[in-house]
C-alpha positions in Angstrom: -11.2 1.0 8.6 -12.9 4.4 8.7 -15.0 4.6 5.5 -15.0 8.3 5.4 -11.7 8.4 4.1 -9.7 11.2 2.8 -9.9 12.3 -0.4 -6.6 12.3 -0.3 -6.3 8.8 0.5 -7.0 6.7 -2.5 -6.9 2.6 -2.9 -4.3 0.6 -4.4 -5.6 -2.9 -3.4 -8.5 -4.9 -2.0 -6.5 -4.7 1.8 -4.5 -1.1 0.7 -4.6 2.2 0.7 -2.1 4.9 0.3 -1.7 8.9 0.9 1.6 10.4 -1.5 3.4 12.7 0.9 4.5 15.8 0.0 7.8 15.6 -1.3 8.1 15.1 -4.8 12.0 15.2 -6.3 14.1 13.7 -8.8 14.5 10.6 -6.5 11.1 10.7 -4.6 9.2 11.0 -8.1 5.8 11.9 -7.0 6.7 12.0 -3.4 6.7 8.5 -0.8 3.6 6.8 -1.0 2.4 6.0 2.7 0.3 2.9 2.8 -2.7 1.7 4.9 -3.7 -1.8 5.0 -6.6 -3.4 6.6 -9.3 -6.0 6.3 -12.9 -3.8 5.5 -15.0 -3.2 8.3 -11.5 -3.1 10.5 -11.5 -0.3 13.3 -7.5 -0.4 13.3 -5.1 0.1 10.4 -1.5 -0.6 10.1 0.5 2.5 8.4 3.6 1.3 6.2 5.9 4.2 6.0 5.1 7.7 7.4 7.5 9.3 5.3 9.0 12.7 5.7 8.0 15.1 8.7 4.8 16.4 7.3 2.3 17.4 10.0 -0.9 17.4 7.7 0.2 14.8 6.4 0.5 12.8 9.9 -2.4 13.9 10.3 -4.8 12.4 7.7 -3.0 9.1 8.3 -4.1 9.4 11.7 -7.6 9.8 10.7 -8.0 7.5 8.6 -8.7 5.0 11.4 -7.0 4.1 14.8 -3.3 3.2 13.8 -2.5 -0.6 15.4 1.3 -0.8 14.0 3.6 1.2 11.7 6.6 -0.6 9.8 9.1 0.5 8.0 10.8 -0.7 4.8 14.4 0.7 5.0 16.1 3.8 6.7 16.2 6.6 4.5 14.5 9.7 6.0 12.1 10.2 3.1 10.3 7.0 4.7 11.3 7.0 8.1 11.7 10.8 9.4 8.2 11.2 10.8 8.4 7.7 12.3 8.8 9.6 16.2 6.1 12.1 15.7 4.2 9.7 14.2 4.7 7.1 17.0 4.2 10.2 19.7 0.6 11.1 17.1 -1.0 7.4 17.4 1.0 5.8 20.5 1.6 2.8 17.5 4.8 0.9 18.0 6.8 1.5 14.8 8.8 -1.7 13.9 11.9 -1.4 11.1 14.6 -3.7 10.9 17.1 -1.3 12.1 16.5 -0.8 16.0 17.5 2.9 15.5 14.0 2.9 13.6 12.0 1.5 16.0 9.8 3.5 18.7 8.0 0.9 21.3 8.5 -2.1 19.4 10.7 -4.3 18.5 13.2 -5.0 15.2 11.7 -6.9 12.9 12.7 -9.8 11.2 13.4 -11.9 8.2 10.6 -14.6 8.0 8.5 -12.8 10.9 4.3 -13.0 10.2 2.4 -10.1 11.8 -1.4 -10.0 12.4 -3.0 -6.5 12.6 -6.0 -4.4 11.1 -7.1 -8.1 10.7 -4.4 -8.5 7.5 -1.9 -11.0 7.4 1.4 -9.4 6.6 5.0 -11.9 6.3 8.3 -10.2 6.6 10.8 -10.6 4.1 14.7 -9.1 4.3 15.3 -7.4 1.2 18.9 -6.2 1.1 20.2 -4.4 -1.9 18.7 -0.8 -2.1 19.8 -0.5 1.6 21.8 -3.5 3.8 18.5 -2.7 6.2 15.4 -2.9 3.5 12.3 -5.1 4.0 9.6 -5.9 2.1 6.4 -7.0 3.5 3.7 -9.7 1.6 0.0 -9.5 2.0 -0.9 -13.1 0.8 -4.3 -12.6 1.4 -4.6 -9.0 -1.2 -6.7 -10.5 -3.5 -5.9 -13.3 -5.9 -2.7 -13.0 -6.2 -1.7 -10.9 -2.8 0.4 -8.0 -2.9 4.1 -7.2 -1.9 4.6 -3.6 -0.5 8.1 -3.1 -2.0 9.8 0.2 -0.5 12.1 1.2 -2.7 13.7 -2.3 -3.6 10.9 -2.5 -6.5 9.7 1.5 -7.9 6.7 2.0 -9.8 8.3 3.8 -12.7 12.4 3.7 -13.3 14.7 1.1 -11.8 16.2 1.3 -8.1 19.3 2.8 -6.8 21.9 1.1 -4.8 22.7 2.8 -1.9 26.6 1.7 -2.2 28.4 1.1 -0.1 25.4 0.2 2.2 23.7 -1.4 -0.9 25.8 -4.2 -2.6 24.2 -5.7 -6.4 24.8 -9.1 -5.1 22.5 -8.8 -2.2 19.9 -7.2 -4.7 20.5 -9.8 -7.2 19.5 -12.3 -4.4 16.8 -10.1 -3.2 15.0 -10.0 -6.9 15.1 -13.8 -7.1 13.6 -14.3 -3.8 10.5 -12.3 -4.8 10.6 -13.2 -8.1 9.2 -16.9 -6.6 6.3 -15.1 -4.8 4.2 -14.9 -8.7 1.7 -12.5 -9.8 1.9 -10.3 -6.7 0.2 -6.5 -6.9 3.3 -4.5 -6.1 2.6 -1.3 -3.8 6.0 0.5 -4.1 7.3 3.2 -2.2 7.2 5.5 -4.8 5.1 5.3 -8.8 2.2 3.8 -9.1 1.0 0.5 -8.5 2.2 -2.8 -10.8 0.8 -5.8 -11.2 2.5 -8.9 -12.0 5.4 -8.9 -9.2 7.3 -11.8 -11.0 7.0 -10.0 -14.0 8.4 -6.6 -12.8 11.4 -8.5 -11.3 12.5 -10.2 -14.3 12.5 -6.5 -16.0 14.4 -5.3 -13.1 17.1 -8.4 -13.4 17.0 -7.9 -17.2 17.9 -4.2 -16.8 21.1 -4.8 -14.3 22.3 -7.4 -16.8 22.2 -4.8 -19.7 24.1 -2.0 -17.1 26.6 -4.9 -16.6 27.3 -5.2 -19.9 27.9 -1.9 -20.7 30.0 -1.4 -17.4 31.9 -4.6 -19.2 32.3 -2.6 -22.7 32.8 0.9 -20.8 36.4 -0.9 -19.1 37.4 -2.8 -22.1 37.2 0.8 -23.9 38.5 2.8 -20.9 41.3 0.2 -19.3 40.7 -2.0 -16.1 41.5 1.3 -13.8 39.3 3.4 -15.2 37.8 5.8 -12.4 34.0 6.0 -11.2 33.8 9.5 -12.9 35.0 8.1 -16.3 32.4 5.1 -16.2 29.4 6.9 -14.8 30.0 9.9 -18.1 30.6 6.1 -20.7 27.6 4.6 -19.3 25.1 7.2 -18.3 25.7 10.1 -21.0 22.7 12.4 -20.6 21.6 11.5 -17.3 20.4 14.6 -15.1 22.7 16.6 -13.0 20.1 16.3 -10.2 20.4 12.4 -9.8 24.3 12.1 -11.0 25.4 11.1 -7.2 22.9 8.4 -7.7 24.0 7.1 -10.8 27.9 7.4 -9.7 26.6 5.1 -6.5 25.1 2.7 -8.9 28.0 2.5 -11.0 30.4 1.4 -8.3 27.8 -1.1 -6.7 28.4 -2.8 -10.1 32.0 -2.2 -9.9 32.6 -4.1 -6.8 30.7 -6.8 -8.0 32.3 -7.5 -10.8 35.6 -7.1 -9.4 34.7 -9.1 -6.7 
């Protein structure tokens, strides 16, 4: 890797780096963090994420070192809508698990190990957040290796399920199958770096339980056929207008599963 980075490039892990593109928002937080990975002394880097269609940003990714591969965690453009340029910028193949994601490479998937920038990277399918949303484990990141979680693991808050796309049983699954990787470093998509990955997940399962229950109370209170509208005011009473379409998509996730 180039070691005249950026200064607006800083590290998050003995095999990561990461650049916070411009678009900070109620659900962006800071803005998406765009990660490069590779072994020191490496002349290529992988890029995880380009994020939204920022040319200065695309930029100092690019210079950072000569870009091998580019992956993608899940479709949603704030990760994903500078994939082309970026692709077109470097000549990189950008692999996703959704083909419409991909430029010169192929879908990636579950299970899949990858070799590039001289880092060994293993594919995991991480539906919930998105029916399409991978995360990707660096075993070697130090002593514990690292998970770069998109946006099925934050760095501050708790996720949003994308419903209907998004379903709480496939993220229920999704947190037990990391939750058995340990004491990973977790390099999210957006917040700061974690540490502890087992840890972080057993928050995360601890908090849908608690939404559960009050989704429980919320239709004992309001009757069986109470409406999304109703639920989302019971259960999320001074949330911000800003993120209410999010927290009404959340509430029906958990609808449907525990009607189901």
């Amino acid at each position: 890797m180039n070691p005249e980075s950026s200064p607006s490039i800083l590290p998050a892990s003995d095999l990561a780096r990461f650049r916070l593109a411009p678009n900070p928002g109620p659900m962006s937080l800071d803005g998406t963090s765009s990660y490069l990975l590779g072994r020191p002394g490496s002349e290529t880097t992988v890029v995880v994420d380009p994020g939204p269609l920022d040319e200065r940003h695309l930029q100092e990714l690019a210079a950072a070192g000569r870009v091998e591969l580019i992956l993608i965690t899940h479709r949603h453009a704030d990760h994903t809508a500078a994939a082309g340029r970026f692709h077109e910028l470097t000549g990189a193949p950008v692999r996703a698990a959704d083909a419409r994601h991909c430029h010169g490479g192929n879908p990636l998937a579950d299970g899949e190990t990858l070799f590039a920038a001289g880092v060994e990277l293993r594919v995991i399918a991480a539906p919930g957040h998105t029916s399409d949303s991978l995360c990707f484990h660096l075993p070697g990141d130090g002593p514990h290796g690292s998970v770069l979680t998109g946006d099925t693991i934050l760095g501050r808050g708790t996720t949003v399920l994308d419903f209907p796309d998004g379903k709480l049983g496939d993220y229920l699954a999704t947190l037990d199958r990391l939750e058995r990787i340990g004491p990973a470093t977790v390099l999210p998509g957006h917040g700061a770096v974690l540490p502890a990955l087992d840890a972080v997940v057993r928050a995360y399962r601890d908090h849908r339980q608690e939404r559960l229950a009050q989704i429980r109370a919320a239709l004992t209170e309001l009757g069986p056929d109470a409406g999304l509208g109703e639920i989302t005011d019971a259960v999320y009473a001074d949330i911000d207008p800003a993120v209410r379409p999010a927290a009404e998509n959340s509430v029906a996730a958990q609808l449907e599963f525990l009607r189901a």
